[in-house]
N, C-alpha and C positions, 0 to 999 in steps of 0.2 A: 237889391236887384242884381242879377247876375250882369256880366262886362263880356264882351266879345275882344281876342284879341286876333287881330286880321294883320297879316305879312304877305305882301305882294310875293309872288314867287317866280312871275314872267315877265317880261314888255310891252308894251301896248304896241309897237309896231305891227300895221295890219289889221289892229282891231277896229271897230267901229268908234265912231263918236260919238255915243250915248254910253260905250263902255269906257271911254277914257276920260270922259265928266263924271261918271260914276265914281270912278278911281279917285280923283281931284274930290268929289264929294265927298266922300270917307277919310281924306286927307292922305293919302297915298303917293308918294313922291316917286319912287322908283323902286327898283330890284331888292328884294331882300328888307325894305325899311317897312317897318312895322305901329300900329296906332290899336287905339284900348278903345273901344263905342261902348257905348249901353246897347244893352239886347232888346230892341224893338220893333216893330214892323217894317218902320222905313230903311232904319239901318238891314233888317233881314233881306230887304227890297234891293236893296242898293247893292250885297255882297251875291245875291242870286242872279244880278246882271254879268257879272264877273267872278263869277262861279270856278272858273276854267283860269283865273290867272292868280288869286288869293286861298292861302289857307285859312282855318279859323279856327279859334281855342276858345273854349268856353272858359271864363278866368273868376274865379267865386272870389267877392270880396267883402 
């Protein structure tokens, strides 16, 4: 199964609170740091709330 790799690229300053649990739920620490998920609905759920702060790479393994 394919892997998502997601790298914060903004701050949550200003953002809402359902997008910076989101953040924290994908395990998202801060600016620039980055984490590997499997490619699923929840995960796909979770990076569409925070669409606007994360990039994402499709990572074949």
């Amino acid at each position: 199964m394919a892997e998502l790799k997601i790298t914060q690229i903004k701050g949550t300053v200003g953002t809402k609170k359902n997008q910076r649990d989101s953040l924290r739920t994908l395990g998202l620490k801060g600016i620039r740091k980055t984490v590997t998920r499997e490619d699923n609905p929840v995960n796909r759920g979770l990076i569409n709330v925070v669409r606007h702060l994360v990039t994402v790479e499709e990572v074949k393994s």
